[in-house]
N, C-alpha and C positions, 0 to 999 in steps of 0.2 A: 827217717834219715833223709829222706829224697828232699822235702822244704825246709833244710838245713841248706842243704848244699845248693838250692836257686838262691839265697839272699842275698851273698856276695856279689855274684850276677847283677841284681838290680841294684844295690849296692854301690859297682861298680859304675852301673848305667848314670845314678842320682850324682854321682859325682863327676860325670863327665859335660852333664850336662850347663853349668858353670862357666862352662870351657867354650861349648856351643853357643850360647848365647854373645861370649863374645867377642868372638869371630863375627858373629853376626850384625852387631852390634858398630863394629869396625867396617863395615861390607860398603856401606853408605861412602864414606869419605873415599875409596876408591873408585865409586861411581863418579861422584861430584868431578874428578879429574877428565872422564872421558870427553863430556862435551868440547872443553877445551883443544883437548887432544884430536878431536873429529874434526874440527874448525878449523885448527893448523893443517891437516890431511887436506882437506875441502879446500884450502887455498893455495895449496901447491897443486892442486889437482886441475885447479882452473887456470895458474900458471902454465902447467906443462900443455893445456889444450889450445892457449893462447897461442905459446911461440910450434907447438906442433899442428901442421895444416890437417884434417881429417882424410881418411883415405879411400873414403867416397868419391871427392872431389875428382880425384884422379878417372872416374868411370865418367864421371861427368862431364868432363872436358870433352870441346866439340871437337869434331877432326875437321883438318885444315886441308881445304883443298885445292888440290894443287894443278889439278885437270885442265887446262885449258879448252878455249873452243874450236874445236875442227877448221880448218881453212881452207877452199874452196879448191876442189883437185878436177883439174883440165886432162888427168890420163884417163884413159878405157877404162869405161866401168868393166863389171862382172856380167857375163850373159850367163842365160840359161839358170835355172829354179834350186833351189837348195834343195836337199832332198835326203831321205834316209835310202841307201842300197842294202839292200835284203841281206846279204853277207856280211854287214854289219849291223845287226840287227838281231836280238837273240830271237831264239824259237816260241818265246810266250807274247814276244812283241806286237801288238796291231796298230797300225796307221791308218786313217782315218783323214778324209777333209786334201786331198794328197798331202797328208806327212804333216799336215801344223798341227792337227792331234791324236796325241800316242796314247796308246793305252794297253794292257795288257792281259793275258787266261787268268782270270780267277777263278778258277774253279777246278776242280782234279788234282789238288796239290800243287796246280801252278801260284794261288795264292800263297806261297812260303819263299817263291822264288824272285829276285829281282829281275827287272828287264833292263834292257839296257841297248841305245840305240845311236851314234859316231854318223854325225853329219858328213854329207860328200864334198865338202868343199873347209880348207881350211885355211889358217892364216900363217902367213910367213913374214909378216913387216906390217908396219901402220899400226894404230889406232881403233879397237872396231868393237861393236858391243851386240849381245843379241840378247832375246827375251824368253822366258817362260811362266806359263801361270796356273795353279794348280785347278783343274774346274772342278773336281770329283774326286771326292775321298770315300773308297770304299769299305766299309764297316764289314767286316768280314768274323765268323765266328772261331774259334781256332781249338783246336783239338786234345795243344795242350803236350806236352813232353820232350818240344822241339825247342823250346825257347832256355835260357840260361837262369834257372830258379824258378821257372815257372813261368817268365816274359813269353807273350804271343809272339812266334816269330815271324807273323805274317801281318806285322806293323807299318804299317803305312810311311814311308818315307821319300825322299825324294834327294840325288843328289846332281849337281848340276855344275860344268867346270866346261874341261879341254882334254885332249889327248892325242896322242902318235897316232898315228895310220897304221893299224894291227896290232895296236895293244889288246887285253882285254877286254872286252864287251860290259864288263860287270864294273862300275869303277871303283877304287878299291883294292884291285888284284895285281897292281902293278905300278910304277915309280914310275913311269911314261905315263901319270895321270894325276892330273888337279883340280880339287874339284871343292865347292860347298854344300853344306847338307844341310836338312831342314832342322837339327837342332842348334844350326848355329855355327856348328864345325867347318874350319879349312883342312883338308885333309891331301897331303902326297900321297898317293898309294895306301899303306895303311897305316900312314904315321897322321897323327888328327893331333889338332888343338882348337879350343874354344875361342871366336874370334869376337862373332855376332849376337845377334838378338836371335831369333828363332822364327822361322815365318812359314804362314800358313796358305789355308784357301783363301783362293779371291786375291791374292796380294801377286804384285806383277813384280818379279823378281830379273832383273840383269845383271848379268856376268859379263864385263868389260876386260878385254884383253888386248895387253900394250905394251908392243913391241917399237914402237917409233922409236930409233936411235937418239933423237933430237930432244926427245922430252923427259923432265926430271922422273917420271915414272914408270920408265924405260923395264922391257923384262919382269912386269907385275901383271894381276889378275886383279880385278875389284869386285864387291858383292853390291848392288845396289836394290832395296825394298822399296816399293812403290814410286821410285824417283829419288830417293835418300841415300846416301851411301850408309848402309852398315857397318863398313871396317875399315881399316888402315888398307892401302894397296898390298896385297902379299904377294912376294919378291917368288918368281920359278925358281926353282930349283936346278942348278947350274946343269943338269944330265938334259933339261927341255931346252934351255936357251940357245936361240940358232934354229930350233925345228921348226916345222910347222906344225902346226896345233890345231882337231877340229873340233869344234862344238861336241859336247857330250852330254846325254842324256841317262840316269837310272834312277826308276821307278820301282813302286811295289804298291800294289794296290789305289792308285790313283790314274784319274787320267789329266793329261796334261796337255797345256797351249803352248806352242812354239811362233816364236816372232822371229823373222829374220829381217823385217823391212819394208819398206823404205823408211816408215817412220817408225816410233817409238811407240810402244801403250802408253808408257807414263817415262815423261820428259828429263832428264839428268838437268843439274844446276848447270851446265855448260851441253857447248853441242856436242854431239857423237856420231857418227856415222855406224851406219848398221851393216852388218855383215853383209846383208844383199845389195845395199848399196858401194862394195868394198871395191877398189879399184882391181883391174885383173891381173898388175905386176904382183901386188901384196897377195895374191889368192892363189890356193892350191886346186885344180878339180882332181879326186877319186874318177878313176876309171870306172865305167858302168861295169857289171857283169855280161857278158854275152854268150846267151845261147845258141846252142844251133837251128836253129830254125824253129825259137822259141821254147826249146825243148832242153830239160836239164837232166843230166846222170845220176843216176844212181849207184853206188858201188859199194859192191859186201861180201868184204875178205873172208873168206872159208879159212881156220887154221886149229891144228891140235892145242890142245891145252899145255900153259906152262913152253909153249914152244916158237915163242917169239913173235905171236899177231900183231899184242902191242907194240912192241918195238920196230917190229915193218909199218904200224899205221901212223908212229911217231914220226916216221920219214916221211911216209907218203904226203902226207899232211906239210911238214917242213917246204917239203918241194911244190904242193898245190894245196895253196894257203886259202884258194876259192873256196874249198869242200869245208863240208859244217858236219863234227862228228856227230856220231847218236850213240852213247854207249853207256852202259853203266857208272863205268866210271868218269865219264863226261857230268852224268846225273848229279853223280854224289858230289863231284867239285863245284858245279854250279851250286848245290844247295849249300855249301863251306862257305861258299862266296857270300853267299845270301845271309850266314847269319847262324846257319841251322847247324847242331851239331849230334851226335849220340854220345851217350856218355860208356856206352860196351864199343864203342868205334863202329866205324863203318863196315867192319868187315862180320859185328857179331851179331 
């Protein structure tokens, strides 16, 4: 019974087959039509590329500059040295050379932390530019659990701008700070956009800041690599304009050259006056620190727990902005700042 009942089956199959061939048969003459069809595609394709410009082009266009050259200033220069004051300065920071090269603890878990160092002199009016160069990038090994997916957090970067007098130390932590960073970024506080190219060691980096009422780039910040501008002017942000602004330094893992003048490392398409060269009405000086007879305090509040230390050392501090905390939780903000996070939070 069972090779009864396959025949139909094959049966079925022998007569379908008829059928199959041709369809198949027919398959051709809907080919034959494609070329055609591809050819009409293919030249609206090269129409539509014709009248639309590519959108490369747009990266490629050069920027027009609009800087003019410095013009000979008959008022008081600037006296006296640029310089980093140790109270703006974090605690991993070393200066070296007096103050033209910075560099930082790597070692002890200071390598995770940025450093970050607010020049004593800054600008309130004029035209004025200054330099930095990376000399030394430190290869460091990293531990691993700190970083966001597995990212080392103790990656070498660098970011280089302006800021208020008492902002932040770390730049980054605060809207009283503008700054560029070595992947390219212009960044307010912690708002960033992609601007530039990306620049490294050995490449002599300027940040131009221009305040001159008189000039069309009036209230902007410039990034300039090896002598080239890298970007469009980017416009402060209306909470800085009017302030004065001083040169800012943060670091992690590298050491670095600072220029403040008279001349340039590497020359702008136009002339520029260099911060040390900056006239003394346009200039701010930072008050030194002074101690007593060379000698500085130390002070450490005794208090019960849960009963208000911090909130007395929040004041204290408000009121005597000199003192540099050392606390726990001074630590852990720093390392927030820096990059570093826990993913059980800082408290577990």
């Amino acid at each position: 019974m069972a090779p009864k009942a396959k025949a139909p089956k094959v049966a079925a199959k022998t007569a379908e087959a008829p059928k199959a061939a041709a369809k198949m048969a027919e398959a051709p003459k809907v080919e034959e039509k494609k070329p055609e069809k591809r050819k009409a595609e293919e030249e609206k394709t090269k129409e539509a590329a014709a009248t639309e410009p590519p959108a490369k082009e747009a990266k490629l266009e050069p920027i027009t500059e609009k800087e003019t050259d410095a013009l000979a200033d008959s008022r008081k220069a600037l006296t006296g040295e640029i310089s980093f004051h140790v109270p703006d300065t974090t605690l991993n920071m070393i200066p070296t050379m007096g103050g033209r090269v910075l560099a930082s603890l790597s070692d002890g878990g200071c390598q995770y932390l940025i450093a970050g160092a607010r020049a004593n002199v800054g600008i309130k009016a004029g035209r004025y530019m200054f330099e930095t160069k990376i000399l030394e990038v430190l290869p460091l090994p990293d531990a691993g659990g700190f970083g966001r997916k597995g990212a080392p957090a103790s990656k070498a970067t660098v970011r280089v701008g302006f800021s208020t007098a008492g902002s932040p130390l770390v730049l980054g932590d605060s809207e009283e700070q503008v700054f560029f960073e070595t992947d390219g970024s212009f960044c307010v506080g912690r708002t960033r956009k992609p601007v530039c190219r990306k620049f490294f060691r050995d490449q002599t980096v300027g940040v131009l800041l221009n305040l001159d009422a008189k000039s069309e780039n009036n209230n902007t910040i410039s990034l300039f690599i090896d002598g080239v501008r890298a970007c469009q002017p980017q416009a402060l942000p209306e909470g800085l304009q009017g302030k004065t602004l001083f040169p800012h330094l943060a670091f992690r893992n590298v050491k670095v050259l600072t220029n403040w003048g008279p001349e340039p490392i590497k020359a702008l398409p136009f002339k520029c006056r260099m911060l040390g060269t900056a006239a003394d009405a346009d200039a701010v000086k930072a008050k030194a620190p002074e101690g007593k007879d060379g000698k500085y305090e130390v002070v450490l509040p005794v208090g019960f727990p849960d009963e208000g230390t911090f909130e007395w050392l929040d004041s204290f501090l408000e009121k005597n902005p000199e003192y540099v905390e050392l606390s726990d939780r001074q630590i852990i903000k720093w390392a927030a700042s820096s990059g570093m996070f826990s993913s059980r939070g800082w408290g577990g």
